[in-house]
C-alpha positions as CSV (number, residue, x, y, z in Angstrom):
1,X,307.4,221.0,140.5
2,X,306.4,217.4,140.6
3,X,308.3,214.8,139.4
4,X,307.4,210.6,138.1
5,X,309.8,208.4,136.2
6,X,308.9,205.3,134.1
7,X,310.6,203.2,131.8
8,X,309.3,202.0,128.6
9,X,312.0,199.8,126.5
10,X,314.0,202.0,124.9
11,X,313.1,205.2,126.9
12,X,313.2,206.6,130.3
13,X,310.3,209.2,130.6
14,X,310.4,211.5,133.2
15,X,306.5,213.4,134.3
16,X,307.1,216.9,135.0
17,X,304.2,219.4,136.3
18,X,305.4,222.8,136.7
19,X,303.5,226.3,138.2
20,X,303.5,229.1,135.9
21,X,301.4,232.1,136.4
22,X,298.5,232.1,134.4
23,X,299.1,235.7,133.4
24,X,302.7,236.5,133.4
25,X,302.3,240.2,134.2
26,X,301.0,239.5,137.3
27,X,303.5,237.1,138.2
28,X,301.5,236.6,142.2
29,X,298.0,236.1,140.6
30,X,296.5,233.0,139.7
31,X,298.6,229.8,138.8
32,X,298.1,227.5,136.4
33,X,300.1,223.9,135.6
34,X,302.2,223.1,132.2
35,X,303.0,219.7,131.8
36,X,305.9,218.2,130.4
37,X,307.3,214.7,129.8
38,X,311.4,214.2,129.6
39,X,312.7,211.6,127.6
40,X,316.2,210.3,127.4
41,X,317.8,207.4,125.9
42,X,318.5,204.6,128.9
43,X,322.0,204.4,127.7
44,X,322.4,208.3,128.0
45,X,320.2,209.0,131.7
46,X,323.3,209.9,133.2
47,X,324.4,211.8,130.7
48,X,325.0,215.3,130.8
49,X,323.4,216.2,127.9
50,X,322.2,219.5,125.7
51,X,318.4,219.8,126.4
52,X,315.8,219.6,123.1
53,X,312.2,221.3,124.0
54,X,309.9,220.7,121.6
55,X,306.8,222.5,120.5
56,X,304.1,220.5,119.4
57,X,301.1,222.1,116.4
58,X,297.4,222.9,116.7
59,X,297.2,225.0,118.2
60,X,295.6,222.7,121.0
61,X,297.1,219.1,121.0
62,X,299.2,217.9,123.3
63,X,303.0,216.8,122.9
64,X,303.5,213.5,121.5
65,X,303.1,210.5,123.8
66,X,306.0,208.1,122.4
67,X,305.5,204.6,122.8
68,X,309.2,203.7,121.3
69,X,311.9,205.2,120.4
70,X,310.8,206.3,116.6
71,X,310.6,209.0,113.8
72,X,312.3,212.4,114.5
73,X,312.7,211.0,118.5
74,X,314.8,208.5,117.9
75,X,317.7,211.2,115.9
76,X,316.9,213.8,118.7
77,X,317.8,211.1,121.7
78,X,321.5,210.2,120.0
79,X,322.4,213.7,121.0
80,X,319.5,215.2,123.7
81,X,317.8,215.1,126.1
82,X,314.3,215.9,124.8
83,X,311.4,217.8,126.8
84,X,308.0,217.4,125.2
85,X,305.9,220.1,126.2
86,X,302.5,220.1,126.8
87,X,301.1,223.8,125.8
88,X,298.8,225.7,128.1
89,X,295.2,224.4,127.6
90,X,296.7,221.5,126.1
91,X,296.8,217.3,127.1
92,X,297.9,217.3,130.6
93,X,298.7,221.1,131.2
94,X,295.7,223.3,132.6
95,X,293.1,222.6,130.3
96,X,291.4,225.1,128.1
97,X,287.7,223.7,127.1
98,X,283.9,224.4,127.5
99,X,284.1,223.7,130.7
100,X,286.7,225.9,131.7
101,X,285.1,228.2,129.8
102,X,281.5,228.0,131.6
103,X,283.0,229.4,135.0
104,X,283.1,233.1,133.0
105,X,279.8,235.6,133.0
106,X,280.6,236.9,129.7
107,X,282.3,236.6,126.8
108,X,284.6,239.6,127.2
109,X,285.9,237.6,130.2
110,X,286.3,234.8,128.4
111,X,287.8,236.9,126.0
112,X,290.5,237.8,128.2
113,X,291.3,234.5,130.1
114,X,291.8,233.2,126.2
115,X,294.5,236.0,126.1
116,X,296.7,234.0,128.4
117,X,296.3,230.8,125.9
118,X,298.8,232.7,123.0
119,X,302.3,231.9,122.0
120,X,304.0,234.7,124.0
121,X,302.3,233.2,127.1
122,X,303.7,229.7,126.0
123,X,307.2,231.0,125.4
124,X,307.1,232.9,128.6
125,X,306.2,229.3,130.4
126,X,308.8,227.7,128.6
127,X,311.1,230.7,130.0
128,X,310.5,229.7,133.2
129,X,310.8,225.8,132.8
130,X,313.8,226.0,131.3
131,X,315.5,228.3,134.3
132,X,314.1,225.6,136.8
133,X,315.7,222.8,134.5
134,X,318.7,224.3,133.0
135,X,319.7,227.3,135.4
136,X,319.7,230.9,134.3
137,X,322.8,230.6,132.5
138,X,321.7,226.8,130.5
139,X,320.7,227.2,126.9
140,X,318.0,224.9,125.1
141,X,317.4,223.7,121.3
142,X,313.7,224.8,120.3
143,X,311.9,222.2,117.6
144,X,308.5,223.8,116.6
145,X,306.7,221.8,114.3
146,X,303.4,223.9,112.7
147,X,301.8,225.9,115.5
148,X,305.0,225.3,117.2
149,X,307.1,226.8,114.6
150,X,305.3,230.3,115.6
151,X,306.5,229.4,119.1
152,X,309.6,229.2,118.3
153,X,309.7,232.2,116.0
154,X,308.2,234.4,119.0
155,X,311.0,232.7,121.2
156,X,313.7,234.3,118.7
157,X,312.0,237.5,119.4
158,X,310.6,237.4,122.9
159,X,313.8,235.0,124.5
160,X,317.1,234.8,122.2
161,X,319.2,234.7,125.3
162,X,317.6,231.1,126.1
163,X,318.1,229.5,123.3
164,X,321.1,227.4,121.9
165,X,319.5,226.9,118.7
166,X,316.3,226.9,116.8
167,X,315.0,224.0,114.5
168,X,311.3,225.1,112.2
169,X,309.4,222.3,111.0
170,X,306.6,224.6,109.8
171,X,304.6,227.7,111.1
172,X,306.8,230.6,109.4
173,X,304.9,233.3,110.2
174,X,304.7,235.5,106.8
């Protein structure tokens, strides 16, 4: 895992790039990286605080980028310590593009790499980020706002045991 801290006024924001397998039932294969950016409120750094991951819509954009401590951030930093994830294929993560793409002979295997892009694989990254974070035992809040309501909603299913508590913005699957 690699690590950068900056500050920004009113935030610290802490660069995280973690190695997940790209498919997580072969666990030794091929790696690829997940991104994610910690923020915290300056007054709270030292803080040993309950741990907010948030899962961003699209599918296919990237976590916000917060230039200020805002919106539904600003709430979520008087009580947590927020991790804004970065999807596979998404923003800073292992991309997921034409390019990418090119490298396969056919579609089928194409087909298949895509397999790896789903929200089971994203909830199966976040598994393993938050045991490298939080320990085996720590618990995390999920916040999944459209596309990332499905995340959370396969986390219920896939992960209970992980979570502390589950917030749906959007994305009820029917």
């Amino acid at each position: 895992m690699r690590i950068c801290t900056h500050r920004i006024p009113g935030l610290v924001l802490t660069d995280h790039t973690f190695s997940v397998p790209l498919d997580h039932t072969a666990p030794d294969g091929a790696k690829i990286a997940v991104f994610a950016r910690e923020v915290v409120a300056p007054k709270r750094e030292a803080d040993d605080l309950p741990w907010l991951v948030f899962f961003q819509g699209g599918p296919g954009n990237e976590s916000p980028r917060p230039q200020g401590r805002t919106g539904w951030l600003a709430r979520a930093l008087e009580e947590y310590r927020v991790l804004l994830l970065d999807q596979r294929g998404t923003g800073l993560s292992t991309p997921v593009n034409h390019q990418t793409l090119a490298r396969f002979d056919t579609s089928l295997a194409q087909a298949r790499y895509l397999m790896n892009f789903r929200a089971d694989s994203i909830v199966r990254d976040a598994e393993l980020i938050r045991r490298d974070l939080l320990g085996d035992e720590g618990r995390w809040t999920a916040l999944g706002q459209s596309f990332g309501g499905f995340c959370v909603t396969r986390y219920l299913s896939a992960a209970p045991g992980g979570l502390r508590e589950a917030i749906l913005t959007g994305g009820l699957p029917p």
